[in-house]
Each structure stands twice: as structure tokens, then as C-alpha cells.
C-alpha positions as CSV (number, residue, x, y, z in Angstrom):
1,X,0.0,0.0,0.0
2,X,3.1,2.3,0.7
3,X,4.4,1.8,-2.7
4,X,0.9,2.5,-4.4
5,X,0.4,5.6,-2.8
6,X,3.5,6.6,-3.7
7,X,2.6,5.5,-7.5
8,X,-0.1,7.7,-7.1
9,X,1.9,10.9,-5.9
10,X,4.4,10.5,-8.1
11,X,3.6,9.7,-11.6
12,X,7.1,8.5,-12.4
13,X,8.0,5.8,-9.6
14,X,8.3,2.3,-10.6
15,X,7.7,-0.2,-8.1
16,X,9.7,-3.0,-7.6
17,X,9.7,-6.0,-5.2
18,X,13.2,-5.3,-3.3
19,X,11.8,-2.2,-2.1
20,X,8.2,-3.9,-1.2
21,X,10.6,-6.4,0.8
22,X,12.9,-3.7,2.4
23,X,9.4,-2.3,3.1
24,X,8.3,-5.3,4.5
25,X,11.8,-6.2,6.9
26,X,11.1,-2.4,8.4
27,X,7.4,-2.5,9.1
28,X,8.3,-6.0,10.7
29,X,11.6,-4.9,12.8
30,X,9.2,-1.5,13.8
31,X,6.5,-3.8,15.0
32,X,8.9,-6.3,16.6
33,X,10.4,-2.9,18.8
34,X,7.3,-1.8,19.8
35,X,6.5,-5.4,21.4
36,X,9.7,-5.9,23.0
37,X,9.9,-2.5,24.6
38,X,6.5,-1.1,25.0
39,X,5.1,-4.3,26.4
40,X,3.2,-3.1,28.9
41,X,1.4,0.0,27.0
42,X,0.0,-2.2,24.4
43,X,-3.2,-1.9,26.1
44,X,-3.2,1.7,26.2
45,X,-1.7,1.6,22.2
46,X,-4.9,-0.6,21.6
47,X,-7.4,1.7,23.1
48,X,-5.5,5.0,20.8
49,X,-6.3,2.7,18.0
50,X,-9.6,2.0,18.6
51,X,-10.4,5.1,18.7
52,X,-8.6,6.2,15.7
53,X,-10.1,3.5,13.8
54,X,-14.0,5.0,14.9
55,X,-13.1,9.0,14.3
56,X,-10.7,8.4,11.3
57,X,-13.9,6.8,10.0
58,X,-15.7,10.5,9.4
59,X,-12.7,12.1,7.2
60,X,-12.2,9.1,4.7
61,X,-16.0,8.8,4.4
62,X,-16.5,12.5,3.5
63,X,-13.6,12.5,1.2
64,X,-14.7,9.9,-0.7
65,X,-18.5,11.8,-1.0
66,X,-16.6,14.9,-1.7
67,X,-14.1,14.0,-4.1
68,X,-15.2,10.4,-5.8
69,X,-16.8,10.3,-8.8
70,X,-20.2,8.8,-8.3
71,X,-22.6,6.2,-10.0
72,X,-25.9,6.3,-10.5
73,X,-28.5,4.2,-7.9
74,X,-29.7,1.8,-10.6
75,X,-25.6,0.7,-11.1
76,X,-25.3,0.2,-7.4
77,X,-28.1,-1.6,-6.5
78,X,-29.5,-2.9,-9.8
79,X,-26.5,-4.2,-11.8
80,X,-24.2,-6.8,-10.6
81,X,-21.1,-8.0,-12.1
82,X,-19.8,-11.5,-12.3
83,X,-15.6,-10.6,-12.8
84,X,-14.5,-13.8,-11.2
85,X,-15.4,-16.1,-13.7
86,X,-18.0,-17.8,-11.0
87,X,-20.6,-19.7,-12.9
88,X,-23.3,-17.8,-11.7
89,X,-23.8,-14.0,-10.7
90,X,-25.6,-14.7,-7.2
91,X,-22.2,-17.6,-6.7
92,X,-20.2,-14.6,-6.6
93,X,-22.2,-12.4,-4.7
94,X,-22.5,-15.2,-1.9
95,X,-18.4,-15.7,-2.4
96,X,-17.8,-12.1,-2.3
97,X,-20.1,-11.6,1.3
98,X,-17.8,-14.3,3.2
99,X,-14.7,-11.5,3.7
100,X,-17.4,-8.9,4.6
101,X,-19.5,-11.0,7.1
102,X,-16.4,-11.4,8.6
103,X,-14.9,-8.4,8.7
104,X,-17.9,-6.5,10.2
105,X,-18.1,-9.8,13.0
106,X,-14.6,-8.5,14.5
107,X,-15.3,-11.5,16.6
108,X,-11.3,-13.0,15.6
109,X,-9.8,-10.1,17.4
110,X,-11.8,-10.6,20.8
111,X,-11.1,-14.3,20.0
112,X,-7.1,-14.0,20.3
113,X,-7.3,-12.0,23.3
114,X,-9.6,-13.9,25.3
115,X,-6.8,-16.0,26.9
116,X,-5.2,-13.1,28.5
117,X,-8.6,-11.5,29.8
118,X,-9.8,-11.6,33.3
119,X,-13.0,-13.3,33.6
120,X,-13.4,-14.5,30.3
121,X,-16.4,-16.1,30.3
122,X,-18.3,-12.9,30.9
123,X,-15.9,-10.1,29.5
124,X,-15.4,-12.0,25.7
125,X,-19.1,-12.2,25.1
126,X,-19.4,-9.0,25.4
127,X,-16.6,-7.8,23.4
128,X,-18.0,-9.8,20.7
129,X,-21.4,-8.4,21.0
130,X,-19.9,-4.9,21.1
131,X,-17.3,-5.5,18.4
132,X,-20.2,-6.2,16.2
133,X,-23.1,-3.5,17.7
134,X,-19.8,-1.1,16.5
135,X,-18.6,-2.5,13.4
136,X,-21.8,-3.5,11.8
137,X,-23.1,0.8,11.4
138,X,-20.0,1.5,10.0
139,X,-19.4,-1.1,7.6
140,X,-22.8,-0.8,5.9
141,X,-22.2,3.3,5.8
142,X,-18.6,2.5,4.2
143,X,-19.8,-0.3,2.0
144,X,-22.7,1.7,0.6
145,X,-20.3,5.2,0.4
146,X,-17.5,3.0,-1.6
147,X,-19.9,1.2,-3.9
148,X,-21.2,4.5,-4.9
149,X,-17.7,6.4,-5.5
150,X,-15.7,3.3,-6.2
151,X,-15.3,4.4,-10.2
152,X,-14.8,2.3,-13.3
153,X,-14.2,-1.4,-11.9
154,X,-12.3,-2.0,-15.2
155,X,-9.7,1.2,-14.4
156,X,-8.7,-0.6,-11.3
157,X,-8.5,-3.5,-12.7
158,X,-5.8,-2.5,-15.2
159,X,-3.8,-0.8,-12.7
160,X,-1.0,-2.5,-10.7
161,X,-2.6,-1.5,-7.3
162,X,-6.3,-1.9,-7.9
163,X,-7.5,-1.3,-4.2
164,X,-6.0,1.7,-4.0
């Protein structure tokens, strides 16, 4: 993702895959120094996240109404496109909704820490419950904001970093 935003800053930068692996070695030697050394503020590092990932929410949702070109309401909900060769158009709708059912869930995060809670049986639950209560909103808000000002599927196809 580094290197494609670069690409799109800077019109003349070719990528290549030493860099994405010396990009790679430094993101993994920066999160290795963080575990080893701030230990015992991960919890407090979690929290700053979480509450980055709910506010940062706002700004990239506003730029994308603001900025994005947008489709019309008949292409969005109307017109569905079969680009992964499934036999069927509803096949690769249902295919398509296993990442996003679990990615709104959050459930695998609450999952891995569950071990290292105190009373477990009671506190994980409820993580899950709220992981999903918080997830679920914004997901559909950023689901129907990116199908609406995601531009031509076939552009990003043919470029080298198609999610960005």
C-alpha cells in the first residue's frame, strides 16, 4: 500500500519488489520494537487505536462523497457483475459476502485476546457483541459510500494496485 500511494503521488516511480521487501523487513523490525519494549502499553496503544479507527472513520468517508466520482443508484443496487469467472452472478455475490461478514463480526480479534482476559467467560461475550453493535453501522455506511464512488471497476483492474 506504501508503494501505491506513492505511484499515485508521483507519476514517475516504478515499483519493484526489493523495495516492497525492504518495506516489508522495516514494518516487521518496527512492530517487533514496539512489542519488545512497549510491552506493557500495548493496552493503552490498543485503546488509541480503537479510537482512531472510529473518528478516522468520518474524514475518509467525506472525502470519498466529496471527491469520488459517483454512480448512479440503478448501477449500485441494480447491476451486478460476475468478474470472477464464477458460474453464476448470485455464486459470486454469496463468495464475495464471506470477507465482509467477517470483517464486520470482529469476533477473531476478541477471539485471540480472550486467553489473557480476566473473567473471560463474561468479558469476551461481550466484546463480541460490542465489536459487532460497532462494526456492523459503519461497515454498511462504508460499504454503501464505496460502492457509490468506487469508479470504473475495469480502471482498477488494469492498474497495478487496484485497491487503492
Amino acid at each position: 500500500m506504501v508503494q501505491a500511494l506513492i505511484q499515485l503521488h508521483c507519476l514517475t516511480y516504478t515499483p519493484s519488489r526489493w523495495q516492497a521487501t525492504l518495506l516489508t523487513i522495516a514494518a516487521s523490525a518496527a512492530f517487533s520494537i514496539v512489542n519488545i519494549f512497549a510491552a506493557g502499553r500495548l493496552s493503552l496503544m490498543e485503546g488509541i487505536f480503537a479510537i482512531c479507527h472510529i473518528f478516522a472513520f468520518v474524514p475518509v468517508a467525506v472525502m470519498l462523497w466529496v471527491l469520488a466520482p459517483t454512480a448512479s443508484t440503478e448501477d449500485v443496487f441494480v447491476h451486478f457483475k460476475n468478474g470472477g469467472g464464477w458460474p453464476h452472478t448470485s455464486v459470486s455475490i454469496l463468495v464475495g459476502q464471506l470477507t465482509a461478514i467477517f470483517t464486520t463480526l470482529g469476533t477473531d480479534c476478541v477471539a485471540h485476546i480472550a486467553e489473557e482476559a480476566e473473567d473471560a467467560a463474561r468479558i469476551v461475550p461481550h466484546s463480541m457483541v460490542y465489536a459487532y453493535v460497532l462494526n456492523a453501522p459503519l461497515t454498511l455506511v462504508m460499504l454503501v459510500t464505496l460502492c457509490f464512488h468506487m469508479g470504473s471497476v475495469e480502471n482498477a483492474l488494469q492498474s497495478a494496485y487496484p485497491f487503492v
